[in-house]
C-alpha positions in Angstrom: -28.8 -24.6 -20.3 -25.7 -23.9 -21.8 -21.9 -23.4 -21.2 -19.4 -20.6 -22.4 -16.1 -20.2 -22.1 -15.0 -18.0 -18.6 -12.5 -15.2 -19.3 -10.2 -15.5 -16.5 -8.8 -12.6 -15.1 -6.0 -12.2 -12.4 -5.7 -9.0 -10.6 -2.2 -7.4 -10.7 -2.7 -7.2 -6.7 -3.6 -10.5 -6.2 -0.3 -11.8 -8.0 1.7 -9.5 -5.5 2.9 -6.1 -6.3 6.6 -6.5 -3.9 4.8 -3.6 -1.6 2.1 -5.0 1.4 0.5 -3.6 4.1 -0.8 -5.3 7.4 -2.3 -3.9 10.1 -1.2 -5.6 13.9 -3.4 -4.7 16.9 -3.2 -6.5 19.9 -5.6 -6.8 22.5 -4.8 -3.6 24.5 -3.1 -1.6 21.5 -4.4 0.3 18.2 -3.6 -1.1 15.0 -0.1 -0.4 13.9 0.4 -0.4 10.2 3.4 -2.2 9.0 4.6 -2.6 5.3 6.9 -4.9 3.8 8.9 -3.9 1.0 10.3 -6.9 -1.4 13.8 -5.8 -1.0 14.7 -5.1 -4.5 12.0 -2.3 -4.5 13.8 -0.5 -1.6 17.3 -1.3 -3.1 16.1 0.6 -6.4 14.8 3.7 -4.6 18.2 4.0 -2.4 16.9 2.9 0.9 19.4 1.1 3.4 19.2 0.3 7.0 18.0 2.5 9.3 17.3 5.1 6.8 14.6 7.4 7.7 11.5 8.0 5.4 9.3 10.5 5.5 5.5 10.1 5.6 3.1 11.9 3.9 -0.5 10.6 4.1 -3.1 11.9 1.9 -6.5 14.3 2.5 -9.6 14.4 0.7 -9.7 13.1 -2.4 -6.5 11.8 -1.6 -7.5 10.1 1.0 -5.9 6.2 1.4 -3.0 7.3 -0.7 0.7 7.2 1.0 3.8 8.6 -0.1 7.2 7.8 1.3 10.4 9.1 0.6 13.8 9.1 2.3 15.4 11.6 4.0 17.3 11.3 7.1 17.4 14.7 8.1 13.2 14.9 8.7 12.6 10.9 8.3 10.1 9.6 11.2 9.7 5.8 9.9 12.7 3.8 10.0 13.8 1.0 7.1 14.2 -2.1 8.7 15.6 -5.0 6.7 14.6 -8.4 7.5 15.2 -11.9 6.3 12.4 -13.9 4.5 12.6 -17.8 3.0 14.7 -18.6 0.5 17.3 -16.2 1.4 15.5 -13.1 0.3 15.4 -9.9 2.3 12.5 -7.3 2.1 11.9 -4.0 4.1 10.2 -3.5 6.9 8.8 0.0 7.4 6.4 0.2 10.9 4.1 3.5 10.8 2.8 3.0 14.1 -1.3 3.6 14.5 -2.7 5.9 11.5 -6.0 7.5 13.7 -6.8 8.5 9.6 -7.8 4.7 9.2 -9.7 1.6 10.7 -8.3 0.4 14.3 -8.3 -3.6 13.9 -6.0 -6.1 12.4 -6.3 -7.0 9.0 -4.0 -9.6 7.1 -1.6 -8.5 4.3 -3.0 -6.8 1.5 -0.6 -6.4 -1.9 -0.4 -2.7 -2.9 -0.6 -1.0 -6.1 2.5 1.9 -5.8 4.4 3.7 -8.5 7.1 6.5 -8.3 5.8 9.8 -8.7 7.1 13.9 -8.4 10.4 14.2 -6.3 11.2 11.2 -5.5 8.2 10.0 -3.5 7.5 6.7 -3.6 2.9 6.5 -4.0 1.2 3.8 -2.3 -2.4 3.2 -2.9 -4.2 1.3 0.8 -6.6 -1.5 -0.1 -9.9 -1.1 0.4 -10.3 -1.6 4.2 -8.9 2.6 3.9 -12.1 3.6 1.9 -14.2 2.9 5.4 -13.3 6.0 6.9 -13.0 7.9 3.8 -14.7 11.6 3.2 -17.7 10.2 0.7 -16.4 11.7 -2.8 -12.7 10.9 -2.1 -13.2 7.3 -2.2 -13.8 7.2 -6.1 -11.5 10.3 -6.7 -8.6 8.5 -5.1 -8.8 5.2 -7.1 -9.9 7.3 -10.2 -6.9 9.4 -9.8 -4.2 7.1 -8.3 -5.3 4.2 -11.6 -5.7 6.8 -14.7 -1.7 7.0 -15.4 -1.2 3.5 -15.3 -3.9 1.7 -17.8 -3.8 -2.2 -18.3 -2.8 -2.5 -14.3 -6.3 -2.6 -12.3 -9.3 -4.4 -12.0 -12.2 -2.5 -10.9 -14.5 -3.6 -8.3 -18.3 -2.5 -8.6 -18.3 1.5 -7.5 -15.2 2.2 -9.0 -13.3 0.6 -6.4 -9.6 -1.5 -6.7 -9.2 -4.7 -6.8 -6.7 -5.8 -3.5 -7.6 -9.7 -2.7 -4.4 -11.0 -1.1 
């Protein structure tokens, strides 16, 4: 028996990304799913109170990816600012129930994101989105959504993300 030295890895999600997800359902409700948006994030892509954004969620192999961007004119989620600890404020974004994904509550999961084409803000779901996913998406999406940023994931067996939170 023998000992040798652990290479210790932490996960880019696990030491918070400033963008998580949470999914509320109470007992006689579907899951709503509710981000919060470290404040500086929304500051930097223009976002104030009660700006509207506007939701695009993805298909296919794009299945489990998000995209919001603002624009008040055809906006259906609403920027909502809140205060957290230490005087910080971060951005609350309620989407509501998503029938493209599971209907129970799950804790807050940090979320790999990254700007991308005009002006839309990408946000990649944690894993609890691959459950209902079409069977070849699930690898296409992390595949595609982790290729332009190397050096930022960890891979779970199957090709999957890393999201513990």
């Amino acid at each position: 028996m023998g000992f040798e030295r652990a290479r210790v890895v932490v996960n880019s999600a696990t030491a918070g990304t400033g963008i998580k997800v949470t999914l509320r359902k109470g007992r006689y409700s579907q899951a709503s799913m509710v981000f919060s948006i470290k404040g500086d994030i929304a500051q930097k892509l223009g976002w104030a109170e009660g700006d509207k954004l506007e939701v695009l969620v993805g298909t296919d192999g794009d299945h489990g990816l998000l995209r919001f961007r603002k624009n008040n004119s055809a906006g259906d989620a609403v920027v909502r600012f809140k205060n957290a600890m230490k005087g910080t404020r971060y951005a609350s974004i309620n989407l509501g129930h998503q029938p493209r994904f599971i209907d129970r509550a799950e804790g807050g999961r940090w979320c790999q994101h990254e700007e991308v084409e005009d002006g839309y803000l990408e946000i990649v779901l944690p894993k609890w989105a691959d459950e209902t996913s079409p069977p070849q998406a699930c690898s296409a999406r992390h595949h595609a959504a982790y290729s332009r940023r190397p050096g930022k994931t960890s891979r779970r067996p199957g090709g999957h993300v890393s999201d513990h939170g």
